[in-house]
N, CA and C atoms as a LAMMPS dump frame, in Angstrom:
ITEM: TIMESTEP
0
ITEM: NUMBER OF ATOMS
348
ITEM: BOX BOUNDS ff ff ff
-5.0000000000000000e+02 5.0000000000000000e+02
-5.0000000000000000e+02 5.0000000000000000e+02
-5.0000000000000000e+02 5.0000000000000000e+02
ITEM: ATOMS id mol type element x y z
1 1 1 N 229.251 158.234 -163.061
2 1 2 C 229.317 159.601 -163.506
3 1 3 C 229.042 160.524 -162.322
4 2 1 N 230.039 161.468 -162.398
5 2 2 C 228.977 162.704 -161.391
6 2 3 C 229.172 163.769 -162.094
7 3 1 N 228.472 164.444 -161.555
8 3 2 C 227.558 165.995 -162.154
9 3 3 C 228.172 166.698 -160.979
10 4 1 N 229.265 167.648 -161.583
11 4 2 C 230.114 169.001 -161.187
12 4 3 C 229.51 170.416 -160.941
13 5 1 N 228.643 170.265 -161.992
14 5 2 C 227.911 171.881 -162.118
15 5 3 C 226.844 171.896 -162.91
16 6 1 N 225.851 172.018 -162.373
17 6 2 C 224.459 172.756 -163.255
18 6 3 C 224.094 173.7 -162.949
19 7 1 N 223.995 175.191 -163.908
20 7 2 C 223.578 176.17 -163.996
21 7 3 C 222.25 176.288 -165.371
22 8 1 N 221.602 177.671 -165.521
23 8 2 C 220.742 177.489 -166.364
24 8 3 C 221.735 177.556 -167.536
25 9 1 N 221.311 176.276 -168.507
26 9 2 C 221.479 175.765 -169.562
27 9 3 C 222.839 175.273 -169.782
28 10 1 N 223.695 175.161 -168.613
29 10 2 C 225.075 174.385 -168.554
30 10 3 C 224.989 173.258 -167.815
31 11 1 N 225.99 172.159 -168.302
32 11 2 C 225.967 171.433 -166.928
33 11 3 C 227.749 171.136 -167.099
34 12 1 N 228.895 170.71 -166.294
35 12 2 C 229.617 169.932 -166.491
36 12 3 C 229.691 168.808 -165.734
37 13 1 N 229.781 167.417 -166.396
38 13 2 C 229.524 166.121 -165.775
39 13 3 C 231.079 165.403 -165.789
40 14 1 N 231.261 164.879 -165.19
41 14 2 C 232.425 163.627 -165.479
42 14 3 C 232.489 162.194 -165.36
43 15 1 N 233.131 161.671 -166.039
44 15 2 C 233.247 159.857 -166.22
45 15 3 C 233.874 159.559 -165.685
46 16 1 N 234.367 158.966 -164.398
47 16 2 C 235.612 158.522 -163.737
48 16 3 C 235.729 156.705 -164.547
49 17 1 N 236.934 157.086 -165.129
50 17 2 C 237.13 155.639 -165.522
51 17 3 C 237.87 154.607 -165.013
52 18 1 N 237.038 153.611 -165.388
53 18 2 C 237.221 152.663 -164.837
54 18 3 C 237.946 151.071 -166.285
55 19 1 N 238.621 150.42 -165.608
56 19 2 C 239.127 149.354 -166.574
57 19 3 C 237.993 149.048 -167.699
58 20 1 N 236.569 148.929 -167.322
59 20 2 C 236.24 148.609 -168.048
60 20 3 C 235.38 149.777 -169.552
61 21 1 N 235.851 151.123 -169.328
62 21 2 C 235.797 152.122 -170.21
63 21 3 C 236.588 152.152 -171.439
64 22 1 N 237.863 151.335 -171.245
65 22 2 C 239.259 151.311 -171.723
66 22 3 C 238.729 150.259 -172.604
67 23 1 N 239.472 150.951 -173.967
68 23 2 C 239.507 149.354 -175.622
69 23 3 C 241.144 149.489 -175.296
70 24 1 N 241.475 148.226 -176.181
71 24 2 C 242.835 147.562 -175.833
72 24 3 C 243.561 148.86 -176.421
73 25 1 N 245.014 149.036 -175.521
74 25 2 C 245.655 150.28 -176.239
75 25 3 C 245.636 151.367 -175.423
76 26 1 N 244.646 151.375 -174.363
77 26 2 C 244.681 152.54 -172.974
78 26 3 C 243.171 153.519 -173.564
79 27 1 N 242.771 153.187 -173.872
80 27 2 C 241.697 154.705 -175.056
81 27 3 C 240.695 154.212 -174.344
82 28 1 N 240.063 155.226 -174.133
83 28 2 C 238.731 155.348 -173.436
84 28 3 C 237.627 155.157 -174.725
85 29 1 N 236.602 154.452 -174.656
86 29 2 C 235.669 153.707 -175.6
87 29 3 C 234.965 154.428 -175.806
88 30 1 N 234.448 155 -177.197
89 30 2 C 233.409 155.448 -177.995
90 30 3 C 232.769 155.514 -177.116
91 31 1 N 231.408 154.202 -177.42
92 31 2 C 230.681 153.923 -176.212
93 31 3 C 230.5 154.528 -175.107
94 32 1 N 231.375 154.512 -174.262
95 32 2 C 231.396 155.357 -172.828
96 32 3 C 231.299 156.721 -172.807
97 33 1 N 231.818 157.318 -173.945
98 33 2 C 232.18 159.019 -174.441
99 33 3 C 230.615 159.052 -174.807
100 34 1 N 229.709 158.508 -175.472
101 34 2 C 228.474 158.678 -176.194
102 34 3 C 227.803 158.714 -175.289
103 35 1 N 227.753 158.096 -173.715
104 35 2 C 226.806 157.986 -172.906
105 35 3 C 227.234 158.805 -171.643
106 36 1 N 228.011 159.298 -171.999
107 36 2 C 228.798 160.615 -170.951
108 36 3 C 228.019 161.697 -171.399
109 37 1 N 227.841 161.84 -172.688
110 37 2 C 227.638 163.006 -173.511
111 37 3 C 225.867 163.089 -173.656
112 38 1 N 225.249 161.755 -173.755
113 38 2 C 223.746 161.471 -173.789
114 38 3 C 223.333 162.178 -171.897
115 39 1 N 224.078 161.491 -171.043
116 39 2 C 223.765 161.937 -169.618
117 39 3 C 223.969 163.237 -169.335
118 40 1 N 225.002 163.804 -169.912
119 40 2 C 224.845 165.239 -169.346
120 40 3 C 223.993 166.26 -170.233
121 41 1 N 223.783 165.754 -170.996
122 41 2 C 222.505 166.634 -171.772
123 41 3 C 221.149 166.755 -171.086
124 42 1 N 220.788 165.224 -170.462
125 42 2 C 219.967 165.299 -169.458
126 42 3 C 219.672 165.787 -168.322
127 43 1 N 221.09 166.032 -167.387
128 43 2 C 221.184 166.534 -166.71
129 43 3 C 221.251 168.112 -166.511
130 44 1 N 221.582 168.514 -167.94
131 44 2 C 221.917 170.108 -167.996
132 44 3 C 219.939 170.907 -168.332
133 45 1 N 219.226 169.183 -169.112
134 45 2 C 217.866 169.93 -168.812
135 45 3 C 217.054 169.48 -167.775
136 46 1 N 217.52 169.2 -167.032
137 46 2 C 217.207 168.827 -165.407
138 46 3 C 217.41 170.306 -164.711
139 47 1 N 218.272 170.286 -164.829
140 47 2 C 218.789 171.488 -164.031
141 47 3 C 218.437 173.006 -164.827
142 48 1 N 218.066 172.973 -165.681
143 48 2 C 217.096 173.955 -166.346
144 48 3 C 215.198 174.387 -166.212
145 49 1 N 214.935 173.019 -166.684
146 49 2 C 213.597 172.648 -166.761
147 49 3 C 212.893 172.219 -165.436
148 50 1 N 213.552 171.365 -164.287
149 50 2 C 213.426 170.968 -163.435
150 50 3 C 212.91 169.752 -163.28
151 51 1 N 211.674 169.49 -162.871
152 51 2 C 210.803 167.806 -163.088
153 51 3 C 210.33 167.965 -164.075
154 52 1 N 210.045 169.291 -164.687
155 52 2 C 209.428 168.631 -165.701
156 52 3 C 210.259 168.604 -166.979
157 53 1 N 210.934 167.984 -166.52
158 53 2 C 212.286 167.665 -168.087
159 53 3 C 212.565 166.28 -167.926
160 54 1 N 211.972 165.295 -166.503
161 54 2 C 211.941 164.041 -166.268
162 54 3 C 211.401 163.043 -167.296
163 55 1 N 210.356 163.403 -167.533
164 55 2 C 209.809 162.508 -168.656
165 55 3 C 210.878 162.836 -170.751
166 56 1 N 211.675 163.548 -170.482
167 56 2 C 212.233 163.807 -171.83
168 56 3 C 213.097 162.721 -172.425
169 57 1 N 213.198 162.649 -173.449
170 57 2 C 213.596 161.121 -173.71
171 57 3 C 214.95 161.912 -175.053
172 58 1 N 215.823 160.954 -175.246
173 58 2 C 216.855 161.453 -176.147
174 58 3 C 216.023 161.167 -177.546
175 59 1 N 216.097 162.114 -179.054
176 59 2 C 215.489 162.183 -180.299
177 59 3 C 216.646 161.809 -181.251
178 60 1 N 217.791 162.768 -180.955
179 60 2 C 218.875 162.29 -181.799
180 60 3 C 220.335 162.751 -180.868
181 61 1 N 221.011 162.037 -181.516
182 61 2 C 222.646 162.179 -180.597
183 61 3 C 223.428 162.235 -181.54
184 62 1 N 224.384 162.747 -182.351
185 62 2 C 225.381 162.556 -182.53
186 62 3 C 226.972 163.036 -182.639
187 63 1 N 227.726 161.873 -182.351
188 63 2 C 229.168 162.595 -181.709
189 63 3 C 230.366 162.42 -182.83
190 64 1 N 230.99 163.038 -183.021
191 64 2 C 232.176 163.052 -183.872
192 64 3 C 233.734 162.85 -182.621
193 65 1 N 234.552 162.01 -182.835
194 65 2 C 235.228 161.596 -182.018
195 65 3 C 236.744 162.83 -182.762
196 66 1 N 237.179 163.322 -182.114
197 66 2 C 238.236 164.068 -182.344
198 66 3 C 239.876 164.111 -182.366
199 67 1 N 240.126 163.54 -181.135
200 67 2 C 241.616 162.933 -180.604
201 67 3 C 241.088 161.483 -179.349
202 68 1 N 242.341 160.96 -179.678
203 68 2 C 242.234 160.077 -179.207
204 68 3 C 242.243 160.224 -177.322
205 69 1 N 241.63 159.602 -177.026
206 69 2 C 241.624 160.345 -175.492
207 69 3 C 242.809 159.571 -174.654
208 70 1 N 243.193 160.088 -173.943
209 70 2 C 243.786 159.316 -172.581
210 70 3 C 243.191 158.7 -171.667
211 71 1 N 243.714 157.632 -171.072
212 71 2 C 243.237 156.813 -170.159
213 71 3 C 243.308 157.209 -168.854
214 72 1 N 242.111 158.472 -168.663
215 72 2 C 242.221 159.361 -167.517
216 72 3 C 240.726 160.016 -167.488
217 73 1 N 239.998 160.18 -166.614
218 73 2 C 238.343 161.014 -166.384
219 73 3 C 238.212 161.437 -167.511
220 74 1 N 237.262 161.613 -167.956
221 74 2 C 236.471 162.705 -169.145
222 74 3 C 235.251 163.471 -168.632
223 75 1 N 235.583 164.698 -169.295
224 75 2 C 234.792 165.493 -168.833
225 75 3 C 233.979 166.312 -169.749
226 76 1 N 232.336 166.418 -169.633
227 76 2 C 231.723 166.852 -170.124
228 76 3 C 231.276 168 -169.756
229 77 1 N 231.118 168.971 -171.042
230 77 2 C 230.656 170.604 -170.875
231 77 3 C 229.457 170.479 -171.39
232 78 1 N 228.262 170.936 -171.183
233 78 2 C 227.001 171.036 -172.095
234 78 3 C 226.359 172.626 -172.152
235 79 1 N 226.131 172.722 -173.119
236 79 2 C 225.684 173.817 -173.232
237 79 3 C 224.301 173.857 -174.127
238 80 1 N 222.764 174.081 -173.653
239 80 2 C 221.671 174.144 -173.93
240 80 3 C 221.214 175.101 -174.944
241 81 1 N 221.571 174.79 -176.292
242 81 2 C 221.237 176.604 -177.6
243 81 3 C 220.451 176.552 -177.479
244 82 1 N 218.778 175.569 -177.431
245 82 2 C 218.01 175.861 -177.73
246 82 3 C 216.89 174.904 -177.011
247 83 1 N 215.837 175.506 -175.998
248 83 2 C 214.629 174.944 -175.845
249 83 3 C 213.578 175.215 -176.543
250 84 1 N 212.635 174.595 -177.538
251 84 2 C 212.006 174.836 -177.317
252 84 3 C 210.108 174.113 -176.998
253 85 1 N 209.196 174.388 -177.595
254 85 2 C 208.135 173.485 -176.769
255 85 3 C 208.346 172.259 -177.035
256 86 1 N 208.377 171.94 -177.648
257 86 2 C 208.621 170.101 -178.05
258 86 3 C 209.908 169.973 -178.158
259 87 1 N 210.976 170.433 -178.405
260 87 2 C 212.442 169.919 -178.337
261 87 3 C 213.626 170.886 -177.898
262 88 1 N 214.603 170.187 -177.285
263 88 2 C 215.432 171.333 -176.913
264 88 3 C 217.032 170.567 -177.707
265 89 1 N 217.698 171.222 -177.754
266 89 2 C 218.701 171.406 -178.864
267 89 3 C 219.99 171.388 -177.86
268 90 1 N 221.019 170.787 -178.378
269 90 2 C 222.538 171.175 -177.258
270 90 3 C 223.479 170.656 -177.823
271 91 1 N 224.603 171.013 -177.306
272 91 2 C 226.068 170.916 -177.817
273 91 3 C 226.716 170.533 -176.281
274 92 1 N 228.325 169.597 -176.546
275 92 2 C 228.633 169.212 -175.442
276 92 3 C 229.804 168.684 -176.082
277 93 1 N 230.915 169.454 -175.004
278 93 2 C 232.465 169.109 -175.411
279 93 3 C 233.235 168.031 -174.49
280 94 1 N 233.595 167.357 -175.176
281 94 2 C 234.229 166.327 -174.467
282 94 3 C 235.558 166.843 -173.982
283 95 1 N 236.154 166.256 -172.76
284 95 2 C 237.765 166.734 -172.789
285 95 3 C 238.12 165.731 -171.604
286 96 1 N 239.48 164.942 -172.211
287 96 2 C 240.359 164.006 -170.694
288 96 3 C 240.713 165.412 -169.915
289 97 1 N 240.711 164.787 -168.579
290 97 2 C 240.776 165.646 -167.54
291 97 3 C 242.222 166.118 -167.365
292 98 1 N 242.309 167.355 -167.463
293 98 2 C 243.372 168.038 -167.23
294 98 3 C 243.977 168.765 -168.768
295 99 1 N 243.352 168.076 -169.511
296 99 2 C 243.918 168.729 -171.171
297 99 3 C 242.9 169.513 -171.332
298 100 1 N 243.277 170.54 -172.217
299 100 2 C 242.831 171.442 -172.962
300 100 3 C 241.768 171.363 -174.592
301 101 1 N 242.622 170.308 -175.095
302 101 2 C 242.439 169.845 -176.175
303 101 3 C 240.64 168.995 -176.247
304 102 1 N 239.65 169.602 -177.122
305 102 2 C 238.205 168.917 -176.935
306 102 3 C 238.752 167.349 -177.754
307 103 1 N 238.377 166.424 -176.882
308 103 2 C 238.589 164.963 -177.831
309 103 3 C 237.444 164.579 -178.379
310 104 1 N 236.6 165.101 -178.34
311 104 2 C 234.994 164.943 -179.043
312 104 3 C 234.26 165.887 -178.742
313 105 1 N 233.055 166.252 -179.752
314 105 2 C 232.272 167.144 -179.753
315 105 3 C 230.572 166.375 -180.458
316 106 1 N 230.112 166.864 -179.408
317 106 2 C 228.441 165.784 -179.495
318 106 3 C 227.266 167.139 -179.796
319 107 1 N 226.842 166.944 -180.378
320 107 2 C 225.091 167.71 -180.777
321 107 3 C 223.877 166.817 -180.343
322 108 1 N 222.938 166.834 -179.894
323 108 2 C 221.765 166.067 -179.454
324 108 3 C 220.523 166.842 -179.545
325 109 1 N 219.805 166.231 -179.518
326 109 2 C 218.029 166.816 -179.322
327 109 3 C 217.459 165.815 -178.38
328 110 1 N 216.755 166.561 -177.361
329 110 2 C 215.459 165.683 -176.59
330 110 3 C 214.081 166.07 -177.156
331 111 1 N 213.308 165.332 -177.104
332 111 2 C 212.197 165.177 -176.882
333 111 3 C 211.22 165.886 -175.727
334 112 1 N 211.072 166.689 -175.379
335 112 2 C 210.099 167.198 -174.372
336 112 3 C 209.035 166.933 -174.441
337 113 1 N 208.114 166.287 -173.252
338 113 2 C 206.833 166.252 -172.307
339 113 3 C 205.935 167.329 -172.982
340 114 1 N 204.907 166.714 -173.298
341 114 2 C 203.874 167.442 -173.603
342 114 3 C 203.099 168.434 -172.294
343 115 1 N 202.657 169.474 -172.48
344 115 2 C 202.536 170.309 -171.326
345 115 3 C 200.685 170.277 -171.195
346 116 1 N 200.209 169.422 -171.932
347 116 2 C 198.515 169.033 -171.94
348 116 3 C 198.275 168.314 -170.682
């Protein structure tokens, strides 16, 4: 994965894929889309929070798969609605690289570090 852009409460990340991302048929795997989407959430409160968003652990994830993707990068948008003391809240659009079209759309919560 690399990380394109972090600003406060954005990040965009991408998946460069590889053969083994791909289920039979050319489609880029659930799986891989879920942990594209888990990482840049992290990263977008990295780049918000700073170290101390290191210790934050994922609470809930979940992704609704939309179109079928192409067998080409995916790219993640994240966008941070909501920190707050114990949990921060986000949304994050999936998209194969170069289309327009979101092929999944993920909601998550972390867990935040106690500040004691």
């Amino acid at each position: 994965m690399q990380i394109e852009s972090v600003a406060s409460s954005r990040a965009r990340v991408r998946l460069a894929i590889d053969p083994r991302n791909l289920r039979p048929g050319g489609t880029v795997s659930g799986p891989a889309m879920f942990t594209l989407a888990d990482f840049a959430i992290y990263v977008a409160l990295l780049g918000t929070l700073g170290p101390a968003a290191i210790p934050a652990v994922t609470s809930n994830l979940s992704i609704n798969f939309l179109l079928r993707p192409d067998p080409v990068d995916v790219v993640a948008e994240v966008n941070l609605i909501r920190i707050g003391r114990r949990l921060a809240y986000a949304e994050v659009a999936l998209y194969s690289d170069g289309r327009e079209e979101m092929i999944a759309h993920a909601t998550g919560s972390y867990a935040l570090p106690s500040t004691k």
